[in-house]
C-alpha positions in Angstrom: -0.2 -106.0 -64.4 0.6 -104.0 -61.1 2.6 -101.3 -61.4 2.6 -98.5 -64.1 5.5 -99.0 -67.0 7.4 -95.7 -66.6 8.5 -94.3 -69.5 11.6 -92.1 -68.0 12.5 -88.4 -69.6 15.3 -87.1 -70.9 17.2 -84.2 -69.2 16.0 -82.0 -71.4 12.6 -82.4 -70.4 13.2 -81.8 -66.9 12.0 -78.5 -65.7 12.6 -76.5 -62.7 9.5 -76.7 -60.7 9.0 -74.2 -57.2 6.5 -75.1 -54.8 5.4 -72.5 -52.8 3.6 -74.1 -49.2 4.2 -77.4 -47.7 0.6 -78.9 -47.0 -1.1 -81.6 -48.3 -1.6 -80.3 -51.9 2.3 -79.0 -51.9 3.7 -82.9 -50.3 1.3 -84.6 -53.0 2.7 -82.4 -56.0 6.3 -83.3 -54.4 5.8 -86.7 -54.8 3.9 -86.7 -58.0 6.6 -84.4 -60.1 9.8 -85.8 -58.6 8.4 -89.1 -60.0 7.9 -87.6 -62.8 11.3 -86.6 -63.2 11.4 -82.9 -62.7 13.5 -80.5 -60.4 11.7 -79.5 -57.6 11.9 -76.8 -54.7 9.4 -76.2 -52.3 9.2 -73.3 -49.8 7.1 -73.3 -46.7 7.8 -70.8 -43.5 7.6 -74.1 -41.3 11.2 -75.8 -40.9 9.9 -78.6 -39.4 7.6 -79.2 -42.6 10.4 -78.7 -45.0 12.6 -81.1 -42.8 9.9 -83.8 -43.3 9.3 -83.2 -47.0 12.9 -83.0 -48.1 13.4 -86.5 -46.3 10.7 -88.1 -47.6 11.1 -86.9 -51.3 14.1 -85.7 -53.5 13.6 -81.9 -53.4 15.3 -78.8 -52.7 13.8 -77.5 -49.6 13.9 -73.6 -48.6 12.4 -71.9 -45.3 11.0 -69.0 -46.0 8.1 -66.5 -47.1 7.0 -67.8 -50.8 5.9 -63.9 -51.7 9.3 -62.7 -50.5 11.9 -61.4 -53.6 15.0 -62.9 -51.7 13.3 -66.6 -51.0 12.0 -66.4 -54.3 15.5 -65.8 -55.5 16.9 -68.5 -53.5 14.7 -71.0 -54.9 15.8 -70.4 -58.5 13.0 -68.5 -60.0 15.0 -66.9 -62.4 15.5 -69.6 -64.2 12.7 -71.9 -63.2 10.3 -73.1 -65.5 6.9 -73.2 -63.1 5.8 -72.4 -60.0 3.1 -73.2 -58.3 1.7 -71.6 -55.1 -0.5 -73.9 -53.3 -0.7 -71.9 -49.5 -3.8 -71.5 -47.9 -3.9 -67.8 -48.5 -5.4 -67.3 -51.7 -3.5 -63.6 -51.7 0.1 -64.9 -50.7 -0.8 -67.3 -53.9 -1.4 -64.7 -56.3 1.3 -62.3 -55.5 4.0 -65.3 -55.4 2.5 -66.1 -58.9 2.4 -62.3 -60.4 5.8 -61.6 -58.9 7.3 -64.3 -60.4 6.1 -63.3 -63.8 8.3 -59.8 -63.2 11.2 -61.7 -61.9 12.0 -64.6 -63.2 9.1 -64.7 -66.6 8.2 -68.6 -65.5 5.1 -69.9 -65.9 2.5 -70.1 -63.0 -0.6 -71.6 -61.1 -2.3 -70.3 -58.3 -4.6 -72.2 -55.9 -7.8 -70.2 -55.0 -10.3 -70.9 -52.8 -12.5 -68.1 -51.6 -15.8 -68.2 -53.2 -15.4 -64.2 -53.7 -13.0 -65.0 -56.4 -14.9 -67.9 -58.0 -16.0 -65.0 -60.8 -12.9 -63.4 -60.9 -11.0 -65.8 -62.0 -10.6 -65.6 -65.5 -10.5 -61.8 -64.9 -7.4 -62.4 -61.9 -5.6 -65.2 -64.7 -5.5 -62.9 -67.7 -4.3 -59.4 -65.2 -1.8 -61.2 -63.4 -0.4 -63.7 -66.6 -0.9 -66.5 -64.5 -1.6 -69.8 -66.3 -3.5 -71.4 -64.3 -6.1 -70.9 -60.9 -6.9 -73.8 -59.6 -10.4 -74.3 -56.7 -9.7 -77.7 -55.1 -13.1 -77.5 -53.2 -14.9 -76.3 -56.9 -12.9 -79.2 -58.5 -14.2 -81.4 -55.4 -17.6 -80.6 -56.1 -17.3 -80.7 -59.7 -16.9 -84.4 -59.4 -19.2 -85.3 -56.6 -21.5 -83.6 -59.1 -20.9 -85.9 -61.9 -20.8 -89.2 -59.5 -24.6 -87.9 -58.2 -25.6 -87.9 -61.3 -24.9 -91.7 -62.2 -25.8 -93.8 -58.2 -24.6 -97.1 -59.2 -20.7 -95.5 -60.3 -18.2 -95.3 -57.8 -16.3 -92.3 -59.7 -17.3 -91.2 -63.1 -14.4 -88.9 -64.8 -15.0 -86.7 -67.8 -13.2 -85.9 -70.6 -13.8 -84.0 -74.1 -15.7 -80.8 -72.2 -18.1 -83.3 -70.7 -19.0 -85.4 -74.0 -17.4 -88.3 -72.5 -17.4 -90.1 -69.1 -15.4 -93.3 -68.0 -17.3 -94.6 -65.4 -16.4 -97.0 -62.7 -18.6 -99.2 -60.9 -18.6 -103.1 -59.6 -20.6 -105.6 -61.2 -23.2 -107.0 -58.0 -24.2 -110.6 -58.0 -27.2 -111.6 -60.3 -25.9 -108.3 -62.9 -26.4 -109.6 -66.3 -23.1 -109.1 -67.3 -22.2 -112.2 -65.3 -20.4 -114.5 -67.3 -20.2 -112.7 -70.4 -17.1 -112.5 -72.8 -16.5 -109.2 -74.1 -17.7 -110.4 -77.5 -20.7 -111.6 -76.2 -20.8 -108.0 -74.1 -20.3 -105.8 -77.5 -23.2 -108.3 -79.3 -25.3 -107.7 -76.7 -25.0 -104.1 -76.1 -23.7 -102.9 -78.8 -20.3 -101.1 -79.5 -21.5 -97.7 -77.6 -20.0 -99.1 -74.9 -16.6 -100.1 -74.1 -15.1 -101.6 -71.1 -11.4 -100.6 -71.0 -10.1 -101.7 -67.6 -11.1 -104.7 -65.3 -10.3 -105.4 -61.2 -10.5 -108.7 -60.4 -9.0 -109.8 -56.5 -6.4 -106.7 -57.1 -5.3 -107.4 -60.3 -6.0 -105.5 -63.2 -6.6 -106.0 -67.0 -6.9 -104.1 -70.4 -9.2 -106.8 -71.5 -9.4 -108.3 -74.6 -12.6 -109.8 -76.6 -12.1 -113.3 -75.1 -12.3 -111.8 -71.0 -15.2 -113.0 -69.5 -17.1 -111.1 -66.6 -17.9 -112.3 -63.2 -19.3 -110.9 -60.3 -17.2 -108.8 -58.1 -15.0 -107.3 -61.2 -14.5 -103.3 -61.2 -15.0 -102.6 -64.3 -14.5 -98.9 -66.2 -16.1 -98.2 -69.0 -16.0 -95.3 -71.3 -19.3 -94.0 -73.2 -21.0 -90.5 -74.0 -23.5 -90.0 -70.3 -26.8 -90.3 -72.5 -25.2 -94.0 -73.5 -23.9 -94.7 -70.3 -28.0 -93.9 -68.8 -29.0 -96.4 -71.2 -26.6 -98.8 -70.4 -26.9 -98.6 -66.5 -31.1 -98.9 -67.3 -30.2 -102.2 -69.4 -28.2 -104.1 -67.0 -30.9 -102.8 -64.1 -28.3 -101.4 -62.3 -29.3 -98.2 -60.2 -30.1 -95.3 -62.5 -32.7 -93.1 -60.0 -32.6 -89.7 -60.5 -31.4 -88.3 -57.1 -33.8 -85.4 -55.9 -32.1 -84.7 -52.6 -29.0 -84.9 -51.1 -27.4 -84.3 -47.4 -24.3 -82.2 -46.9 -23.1 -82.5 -43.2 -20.5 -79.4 -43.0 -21.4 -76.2 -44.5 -17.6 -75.0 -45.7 -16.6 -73.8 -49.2 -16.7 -77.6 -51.1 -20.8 -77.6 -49.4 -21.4 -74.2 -50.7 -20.0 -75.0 -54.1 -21.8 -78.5 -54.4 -25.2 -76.8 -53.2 -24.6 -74.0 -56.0 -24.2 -76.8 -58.6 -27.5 -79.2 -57.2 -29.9 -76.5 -56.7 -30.2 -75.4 -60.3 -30.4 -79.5 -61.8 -33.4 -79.8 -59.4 -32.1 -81.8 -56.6 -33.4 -80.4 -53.1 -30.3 -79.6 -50.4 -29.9 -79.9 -47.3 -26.9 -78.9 -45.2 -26.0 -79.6 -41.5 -23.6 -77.0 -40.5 -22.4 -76.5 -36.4 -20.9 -72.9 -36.3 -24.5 -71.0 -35.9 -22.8 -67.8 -38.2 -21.3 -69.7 -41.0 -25.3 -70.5 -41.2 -26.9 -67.7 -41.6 -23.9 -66.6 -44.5 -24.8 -70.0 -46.5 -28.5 -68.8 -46.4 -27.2 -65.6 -47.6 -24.9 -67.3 -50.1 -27.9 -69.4 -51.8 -30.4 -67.2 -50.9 -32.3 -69.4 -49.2 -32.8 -71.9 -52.1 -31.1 -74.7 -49.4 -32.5 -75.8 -46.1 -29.7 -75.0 -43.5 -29.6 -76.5 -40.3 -27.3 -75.6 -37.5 -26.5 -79.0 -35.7 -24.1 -81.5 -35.1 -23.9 -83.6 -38.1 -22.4 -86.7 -36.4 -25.5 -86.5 -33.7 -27.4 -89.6 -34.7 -30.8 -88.4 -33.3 -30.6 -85.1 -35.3 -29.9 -87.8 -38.8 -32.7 -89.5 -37.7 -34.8 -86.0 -37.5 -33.4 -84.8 -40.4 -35.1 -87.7 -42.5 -31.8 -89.3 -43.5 -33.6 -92.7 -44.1 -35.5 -91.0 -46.8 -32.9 -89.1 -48.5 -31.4 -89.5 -51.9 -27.6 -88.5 -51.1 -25.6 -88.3 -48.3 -22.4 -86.4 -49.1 -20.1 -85.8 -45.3 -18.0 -82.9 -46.0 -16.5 -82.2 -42.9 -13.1 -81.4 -42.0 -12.2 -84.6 -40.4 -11.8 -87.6 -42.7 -12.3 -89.9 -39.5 -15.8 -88.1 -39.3 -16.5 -88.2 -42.8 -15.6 -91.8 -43.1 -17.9 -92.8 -39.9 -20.7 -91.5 -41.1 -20.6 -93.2 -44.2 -20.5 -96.1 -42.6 -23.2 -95.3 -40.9 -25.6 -94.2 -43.2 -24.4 -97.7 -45.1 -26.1 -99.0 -42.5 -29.3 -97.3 -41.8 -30.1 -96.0 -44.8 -28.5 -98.7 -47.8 -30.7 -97.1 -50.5 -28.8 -94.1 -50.2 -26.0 -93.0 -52.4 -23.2 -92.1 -50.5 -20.0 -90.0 -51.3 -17.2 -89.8 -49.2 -14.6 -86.6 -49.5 -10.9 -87.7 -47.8 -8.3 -84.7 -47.7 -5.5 -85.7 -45.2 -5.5 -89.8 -45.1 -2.6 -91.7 -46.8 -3.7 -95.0 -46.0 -5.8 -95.9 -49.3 -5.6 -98.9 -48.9 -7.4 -99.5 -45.4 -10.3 -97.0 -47.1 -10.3 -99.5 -50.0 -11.5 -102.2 -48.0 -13.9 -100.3 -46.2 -15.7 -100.3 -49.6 -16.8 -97.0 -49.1 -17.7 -96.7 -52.5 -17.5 -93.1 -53.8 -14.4 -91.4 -52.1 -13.2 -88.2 -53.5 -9.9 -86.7 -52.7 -9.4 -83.1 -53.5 -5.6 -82.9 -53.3 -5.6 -86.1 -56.2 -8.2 -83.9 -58.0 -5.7 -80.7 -58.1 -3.0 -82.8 -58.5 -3.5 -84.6 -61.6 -4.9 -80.9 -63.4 -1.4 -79.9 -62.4 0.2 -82.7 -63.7 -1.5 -83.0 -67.3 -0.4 -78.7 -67.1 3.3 -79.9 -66.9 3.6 -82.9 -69.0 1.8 -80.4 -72.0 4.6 -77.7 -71.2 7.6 -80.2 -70.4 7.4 -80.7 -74.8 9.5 -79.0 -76.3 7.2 -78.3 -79.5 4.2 -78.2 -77.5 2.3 -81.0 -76.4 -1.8 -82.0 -76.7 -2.5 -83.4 -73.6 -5.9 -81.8 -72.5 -7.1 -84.5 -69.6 -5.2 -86.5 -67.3 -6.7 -89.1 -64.7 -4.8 -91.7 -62.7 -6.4 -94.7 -62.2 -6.9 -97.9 -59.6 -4.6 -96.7 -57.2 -2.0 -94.8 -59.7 -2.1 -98.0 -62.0 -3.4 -96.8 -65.0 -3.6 -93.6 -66.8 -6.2 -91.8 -69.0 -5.3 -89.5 -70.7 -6.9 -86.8 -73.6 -4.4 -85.8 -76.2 -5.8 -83.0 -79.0 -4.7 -84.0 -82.6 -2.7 -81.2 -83.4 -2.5 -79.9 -87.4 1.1 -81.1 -87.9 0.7 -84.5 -86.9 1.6 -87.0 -89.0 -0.6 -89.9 -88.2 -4.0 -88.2 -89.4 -6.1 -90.0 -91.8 -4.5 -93.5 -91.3 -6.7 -96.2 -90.3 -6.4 -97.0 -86.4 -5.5 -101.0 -87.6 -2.4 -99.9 -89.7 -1.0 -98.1 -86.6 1.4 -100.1 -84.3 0.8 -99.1 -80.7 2.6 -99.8 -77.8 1.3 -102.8 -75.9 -1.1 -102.3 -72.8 -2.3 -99.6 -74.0 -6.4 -99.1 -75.6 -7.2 -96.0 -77.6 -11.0 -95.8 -75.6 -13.0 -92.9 -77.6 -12.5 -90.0 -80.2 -14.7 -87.1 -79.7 -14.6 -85.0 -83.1 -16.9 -82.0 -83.5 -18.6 -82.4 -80.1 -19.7 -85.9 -81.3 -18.0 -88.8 -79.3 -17.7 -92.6 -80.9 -15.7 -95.4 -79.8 -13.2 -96.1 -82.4 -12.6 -99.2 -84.6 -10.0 -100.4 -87.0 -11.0 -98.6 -90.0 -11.7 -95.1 -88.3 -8.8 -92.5 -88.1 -7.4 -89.4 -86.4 -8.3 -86.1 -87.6 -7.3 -82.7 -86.8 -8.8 -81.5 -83.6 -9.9 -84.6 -83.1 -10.0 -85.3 -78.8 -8.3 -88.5 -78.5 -9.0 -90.6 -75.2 -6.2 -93.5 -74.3 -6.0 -95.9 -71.6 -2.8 -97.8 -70.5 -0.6 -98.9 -67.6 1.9 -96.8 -69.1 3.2 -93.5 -67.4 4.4 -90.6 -68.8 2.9 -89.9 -72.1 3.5 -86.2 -72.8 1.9 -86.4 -76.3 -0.3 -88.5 -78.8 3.2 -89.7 -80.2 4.2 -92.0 -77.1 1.2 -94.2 -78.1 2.9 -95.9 -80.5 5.7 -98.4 -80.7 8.3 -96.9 -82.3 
């Protein structure tokens, strides 16, 4: 199975979408809402930009000055539904959101990236009515947090405020889970663990108990992060606890990643060239991080810098080619060191697949999916319950986190007396902060978070998991 089953809307769940800036977060939330069925205009002072965008996607494309009245006329936002203001002025974004709450009422997200506004921002949401502010170098770090946390995974995504992870990693040669059926797997390790989607040579699986395990699968599994420790300890896999990490490039994703380490006890270091934005990190962590003002990509000053010895390497410069290089690099000097890759402007996933980089993180994916779960919850027409929304193996598979709502009808009915759509695995239920992998005499309950997997695309709300 290869390609996502689209589940296509009705017109009346289209909505009228403005973009406001053209970059790579704007193109990616193009592509990512037109497929999704929805009306979309996108503004951007550059007419060469909106030239490329409007020929590569089916949008509306307007030339213009996104905090302007008259563009924002021109692009419909009296009767649009959203927009979303993704420029890289932080300022343009918020006054393109708060006047579009006096002109045309429409909902709105702002992305914001200074650090200055990093405690503001609930204070700048609830002032301005805007519904959401988004930090794609927060988010970044955010999940180059959670990936530090567990070596062996290659991306660990969380769901149910942190209660649940589904974790990603590749089964080495000699892993005991070679050969194993599912069966045997659950027997063995019991049912706090369960393995929802398999890779095997590109082609991927929602495996049932009769699958058996070889080396070389991806495999993603969902469990609560004490399990999933346990598990990783088990199979001897890599469960170290990293105590120091090297950021090469001091900008705002390093300053937010180092604000996140420091406090869990893991020792940073950050290679930064521009002498000044120095001496403002040391200001910024007060001094709680070593900062040294270097080329990051010099491989004598590595060497120096005791990148042999480290725990993490983490490139966050602003050139992917650099950030990919010295990965590769420190892949092969230093192999015991857990390496995470961030990619912002590449489009060739594929070529970085086979790299095996292992951990890549791309911000603009990060962003876009938050955005994307946002509009599939307000496309319902009664409201929906999506909370969570990841895309999977190259776009392939989708998990999503639905909240049982009170009216729902399915509550209280065991899970084997539903009929579900095919494809499609209902992972883990999280219900008063305590998270359990269902079987087929447990049930929804109100409030309940419910976590699904499937190569199906476009579930808006817990009732599109079944087969009507």
């Amino acid at each position: 199975m290869s390609f996502l089953k689209k589940i296509v809307s009705s017109s009346e769940n289209r909505l009228k979408i403005v973009i406001v800036g053209a970059g790579k977060i704007g193109s990616t939330l193009a592509d990512r809402l037109t497929s999704e069925g929805h009306d979309i205009t996108i503004v951007d002072h550059n007419q060469d930009v909106i030239d490329k965008i409007t020929n590569m996607y089916d949008v509306m494309g307007i030339v213009g000055n996104g905090s302007s009245y008259g563009t924002l006329i021109e692009a419909g936002i009296e009767t649009a539904d959203l927009i979303i203001a993704v420029t890289d002025s932080d300022e343009l974004n918020l006054l393109c959101c708060a006047l579009s709450k006096k002109v045309g009422d429409c909902a709105s997200i702002a992305r914001v990236r200074n650090p200055d506004y990093s405690n503001e921002l609930s204070y700048l949401r609830d002032k301005l009515e805007i519904s959401m502010i988004i930090n794609p170098e927060l988010e970044a770090a955010r999940e180059i947090t959670r990936i530090l946390h567990f070596p062996s995974a290659i991306s660990v995504n969380s769901f149910a405020k942190g209660s649940v992870d589904m974790i990603k990693f590749k089964i080495p040669s000699g892993c005991a889970l070679n050969g194993l059926t599912l069966i045997d797997f659950q027997k063995k390790f019991g049912s706090d663990i369960l393995i929802c989607v398999v890779e095997r040579n590109g082609q991927l699986s929602i495996p049932n108990g009769s699958f058996k395990l070889i080396s070389g699968d991806v495999i993603s599994f969902v469990s609560t992060p004490k399990n999933a420790y346990a598990f990783f300890k088990k199979i001897k896999l890599d469960n170290r606890k990293i105590n120091s990490a090297m950021i090469i490039g001091g900008g705002k994703t390093a300053y937010y990643l180092a604000d996140r380490l420091i406090p869990s006890g893991i020792s940073v270091k950050i290679i930064e060239s521009d002498q000044a934005r120095c001496e403002e990190l040391s200001m910024l962590l007060s001094e709680n991080a070593i900062i040294v003002n270097g080329n990051g990509t010099d491989e004598s000053l590595l060497m120096q810098e005791n990148l042999e010895q480290i725990g993490a390497l983490i490139p966050l410069t602003g050139l992917d080619e650099k950030n990919i290089l010295l990965t590769l690099y420190a892949m092969r000097v230093a192999p015991e060191t857990k390496v995470v890759t961030k990619v912002n402007h590449i489009n060739f996933t594929n070529v970085i697949n086979e790299l095996e980089l292992g951990s890549v993180v791309y911000p603009r994916y990060i962003v876009a999916e938050m955005i994307v779960a946002y509009v599939r919850a307000k496309r319902n027409s009664i409201g929906s319950n999506i909370e969570t929304l990841y895309h999977l193996f190259d776009n392939q598979v989708e998990a999503i986190e639905f909240k049982i709502a009170p009216c729902f009808k399915f509550t209280n009915i065991p899970l084997k007396n539903m009929t579900l759509k095919d494809n499609l695995l209902i992972a883990c239920i999280s219900r008063e902060g305590k998270a359990f992998i269902p079987g087929g005499d447990d049930f929804f309950c109100e409030n309940d978070a419910v976590i699904i997997v499937t190569t199906h695309s476009g579930f808006n709300t817990i009732d599109d998991i079944f087969d009507k």
